[in-house]
ChimeraX commands (.cxc) that place a marker at each C-alpha (Angstrom):
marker #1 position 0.00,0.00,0.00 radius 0.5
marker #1 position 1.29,3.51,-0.93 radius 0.5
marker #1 position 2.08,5.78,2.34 radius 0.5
marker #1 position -0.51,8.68,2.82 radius 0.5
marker #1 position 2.11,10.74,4.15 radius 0.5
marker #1 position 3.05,14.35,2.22 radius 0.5
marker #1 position 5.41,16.42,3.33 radius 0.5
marker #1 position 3.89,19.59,2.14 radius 0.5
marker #1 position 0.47,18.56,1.78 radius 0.5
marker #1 position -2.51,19.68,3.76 radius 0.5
marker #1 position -4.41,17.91,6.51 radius 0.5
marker #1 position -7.66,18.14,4.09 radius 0.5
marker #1 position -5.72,16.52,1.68 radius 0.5
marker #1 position -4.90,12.97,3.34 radius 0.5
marker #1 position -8.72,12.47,4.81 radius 0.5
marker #1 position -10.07,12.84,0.89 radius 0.5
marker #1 position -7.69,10.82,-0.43 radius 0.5
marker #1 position -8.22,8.10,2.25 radius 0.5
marker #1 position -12.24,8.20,1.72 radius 0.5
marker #1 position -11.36,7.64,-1.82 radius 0.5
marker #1 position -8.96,5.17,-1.12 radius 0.5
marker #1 position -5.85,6.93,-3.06 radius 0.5
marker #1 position -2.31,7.52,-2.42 radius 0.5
marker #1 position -2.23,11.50,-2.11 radius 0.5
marker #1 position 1.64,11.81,-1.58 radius 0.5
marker #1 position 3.52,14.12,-3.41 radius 0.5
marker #1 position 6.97,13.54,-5.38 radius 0.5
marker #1 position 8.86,16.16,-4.60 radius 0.5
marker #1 position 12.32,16.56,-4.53 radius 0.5
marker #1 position 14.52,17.84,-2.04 radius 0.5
marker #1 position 18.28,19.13,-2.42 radius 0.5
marker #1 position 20.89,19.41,0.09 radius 0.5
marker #1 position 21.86,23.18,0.80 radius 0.5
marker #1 position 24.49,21.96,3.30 radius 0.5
marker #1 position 26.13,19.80,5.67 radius 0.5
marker #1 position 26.75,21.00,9.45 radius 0.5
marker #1 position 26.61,19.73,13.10 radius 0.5
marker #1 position 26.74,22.98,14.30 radius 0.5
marker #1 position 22.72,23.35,16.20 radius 0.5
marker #1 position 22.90,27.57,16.19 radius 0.5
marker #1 position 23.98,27.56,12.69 radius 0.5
marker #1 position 20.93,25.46,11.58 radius 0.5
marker #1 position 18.41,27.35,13.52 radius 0.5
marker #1 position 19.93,29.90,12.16 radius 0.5
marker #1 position 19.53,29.52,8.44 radius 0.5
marker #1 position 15.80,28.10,9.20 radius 0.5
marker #1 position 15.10,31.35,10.28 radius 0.5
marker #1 position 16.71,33.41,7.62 radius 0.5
marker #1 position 14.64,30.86,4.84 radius 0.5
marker #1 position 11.46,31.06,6.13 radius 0.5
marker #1 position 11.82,34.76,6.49 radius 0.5
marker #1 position 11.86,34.57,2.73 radius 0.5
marker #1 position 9.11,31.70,2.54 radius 0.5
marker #1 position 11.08,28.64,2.05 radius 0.5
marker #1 position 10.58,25.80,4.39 radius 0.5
marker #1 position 13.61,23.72,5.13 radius 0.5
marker #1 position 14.05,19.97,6.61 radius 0.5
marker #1 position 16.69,19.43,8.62 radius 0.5
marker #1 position 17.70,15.44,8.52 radius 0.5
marker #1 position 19.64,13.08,10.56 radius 0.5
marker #1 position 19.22,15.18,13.39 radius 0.5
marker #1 position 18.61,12.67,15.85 radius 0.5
marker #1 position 21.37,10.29,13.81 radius 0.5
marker #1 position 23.61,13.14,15.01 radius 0.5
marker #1 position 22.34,13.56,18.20 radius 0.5
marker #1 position 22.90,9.55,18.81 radius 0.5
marker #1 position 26.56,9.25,17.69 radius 0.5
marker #1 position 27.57,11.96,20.88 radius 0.5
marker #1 position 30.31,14.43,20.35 radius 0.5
marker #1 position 32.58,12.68,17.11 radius 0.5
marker #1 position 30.89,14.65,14.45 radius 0.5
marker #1 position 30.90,11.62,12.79 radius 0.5
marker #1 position 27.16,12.06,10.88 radius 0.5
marker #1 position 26.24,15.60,10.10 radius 0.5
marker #1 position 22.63,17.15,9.97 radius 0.5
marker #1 position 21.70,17.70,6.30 radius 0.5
marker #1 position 19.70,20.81,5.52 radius 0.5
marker #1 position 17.34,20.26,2.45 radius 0.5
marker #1 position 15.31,22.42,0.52 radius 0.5
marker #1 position 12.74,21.66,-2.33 radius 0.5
marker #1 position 14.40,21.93,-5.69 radius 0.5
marker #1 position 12.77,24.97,-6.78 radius 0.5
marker #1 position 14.01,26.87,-3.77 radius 0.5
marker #1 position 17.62,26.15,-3.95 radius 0.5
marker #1 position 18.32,28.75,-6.03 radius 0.5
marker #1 position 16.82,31.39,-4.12 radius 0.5
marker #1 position 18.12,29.77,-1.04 radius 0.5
marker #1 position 21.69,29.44,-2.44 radius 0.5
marker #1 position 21.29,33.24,-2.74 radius 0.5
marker #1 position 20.09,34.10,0.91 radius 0.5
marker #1 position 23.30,32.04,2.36 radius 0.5
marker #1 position 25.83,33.96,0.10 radius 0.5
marker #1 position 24.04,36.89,0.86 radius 0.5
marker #1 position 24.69,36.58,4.18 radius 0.5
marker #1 position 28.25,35.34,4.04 radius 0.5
marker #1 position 27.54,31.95,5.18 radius 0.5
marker #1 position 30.14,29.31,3.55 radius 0.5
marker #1 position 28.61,26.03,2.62 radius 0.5
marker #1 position 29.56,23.60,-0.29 radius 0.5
marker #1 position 28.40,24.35,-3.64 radius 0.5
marker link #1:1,2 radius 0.2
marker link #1:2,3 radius 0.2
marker link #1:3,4 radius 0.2
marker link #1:4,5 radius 0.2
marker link #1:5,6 radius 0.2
marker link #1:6,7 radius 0.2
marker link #1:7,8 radius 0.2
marker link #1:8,9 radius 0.2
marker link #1:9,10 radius 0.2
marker link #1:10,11 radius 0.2
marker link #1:11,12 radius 0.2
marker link #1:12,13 radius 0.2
marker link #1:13,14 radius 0.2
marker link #1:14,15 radius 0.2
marker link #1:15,16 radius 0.2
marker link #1:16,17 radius 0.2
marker link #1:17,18 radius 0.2
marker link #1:18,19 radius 0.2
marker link #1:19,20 radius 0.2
marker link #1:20,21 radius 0.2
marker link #1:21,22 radius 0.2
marker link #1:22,23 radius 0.2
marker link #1:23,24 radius 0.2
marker link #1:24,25 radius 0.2
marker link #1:25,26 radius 0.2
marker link #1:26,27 radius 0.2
marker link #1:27,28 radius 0.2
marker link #1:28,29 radius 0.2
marker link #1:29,30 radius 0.2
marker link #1:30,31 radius 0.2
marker link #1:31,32 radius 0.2
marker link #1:32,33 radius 0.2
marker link #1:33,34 radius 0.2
marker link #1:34,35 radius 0.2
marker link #1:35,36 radius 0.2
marker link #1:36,37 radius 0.2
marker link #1:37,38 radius 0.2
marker link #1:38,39 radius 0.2
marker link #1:39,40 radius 0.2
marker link #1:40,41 radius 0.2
marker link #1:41,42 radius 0.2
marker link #1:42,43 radius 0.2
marker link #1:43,44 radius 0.2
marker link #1:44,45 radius 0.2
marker link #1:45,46 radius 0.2
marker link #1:46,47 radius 0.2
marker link #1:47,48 radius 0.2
marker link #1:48,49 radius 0.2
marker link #1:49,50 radius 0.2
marker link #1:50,51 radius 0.2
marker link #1:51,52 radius 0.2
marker link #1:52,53 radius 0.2
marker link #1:53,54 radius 0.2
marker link #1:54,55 radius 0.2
marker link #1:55,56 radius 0.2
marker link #1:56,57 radius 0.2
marker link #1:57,58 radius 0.2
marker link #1:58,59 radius 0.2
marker link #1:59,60 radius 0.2
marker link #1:60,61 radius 0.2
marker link #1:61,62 radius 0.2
marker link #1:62,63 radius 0.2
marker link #1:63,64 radius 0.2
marker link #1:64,65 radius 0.2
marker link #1:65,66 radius 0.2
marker link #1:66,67 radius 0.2
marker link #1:67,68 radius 0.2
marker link #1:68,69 radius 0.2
marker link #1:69,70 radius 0.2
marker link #1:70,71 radius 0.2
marker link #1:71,72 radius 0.2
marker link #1:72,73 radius 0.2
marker link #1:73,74 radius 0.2
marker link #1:74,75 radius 0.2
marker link #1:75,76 radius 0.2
marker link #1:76,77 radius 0.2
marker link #1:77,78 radius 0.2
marker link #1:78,79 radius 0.2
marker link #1:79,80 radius 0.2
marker link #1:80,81 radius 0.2
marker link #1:81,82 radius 0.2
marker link #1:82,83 radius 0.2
marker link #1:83,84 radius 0.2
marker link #1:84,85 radius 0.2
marker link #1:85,86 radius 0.2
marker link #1:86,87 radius 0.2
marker link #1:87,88 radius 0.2
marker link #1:88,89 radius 0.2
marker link #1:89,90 radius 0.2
marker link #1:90,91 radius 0.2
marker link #1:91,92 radius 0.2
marker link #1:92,93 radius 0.2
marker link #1:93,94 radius 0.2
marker link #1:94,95 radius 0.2
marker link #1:95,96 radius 0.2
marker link #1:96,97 radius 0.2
marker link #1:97,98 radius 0.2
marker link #1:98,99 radius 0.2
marker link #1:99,100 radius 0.2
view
């Protein structure tokens, strides 16, 4: 069975598509913006994206969080592919050095 999860979907959304018994998720496809295990960094640049409207996921968080204090796994910041652009912008507008 197909998940009924979305991760930009609405609530309305899922309970339609499960009284009409159809998958409702969304492809979508998310690109890394950067790598870091630094916590203030990555509240950080949420903050300065959804300022300007683009919503971020932050993964491996807990992955990070698990491993203690080696740095071994860093959280990955990801942003849906028609944001990166903009949100490429916003980090080198602010000085913020990331791989390209």
């Amino acid at each position: 069975m197909a998940p009924f999860l979305t991760l930009f979907g609405s609530a309305g959304e899922h309970s339609d598509a499960i009284r009409q018994r159809q998958p409702c998720y969304e492809h979508r496809t998310m690109i890394e913006l950067l790598r870091t295990n630094n916590p203030v960094l990555i509240s950080w640049i949420q903050a300065l994206l959804a300022d300007d409207g683009i919503e971020v996921i932050v993964l491996d968080t807990y992955m990070s969080v698990i491993e203690g204090s080696i740095f071994a796994i860093s959280c990955r910041v990801m942003v849906k592919d028609d944001n990166i652009l903009r949100a490429r912008w916003l980090l080198d507008a602010a000085e913020i050095d990331y791989d390209r």
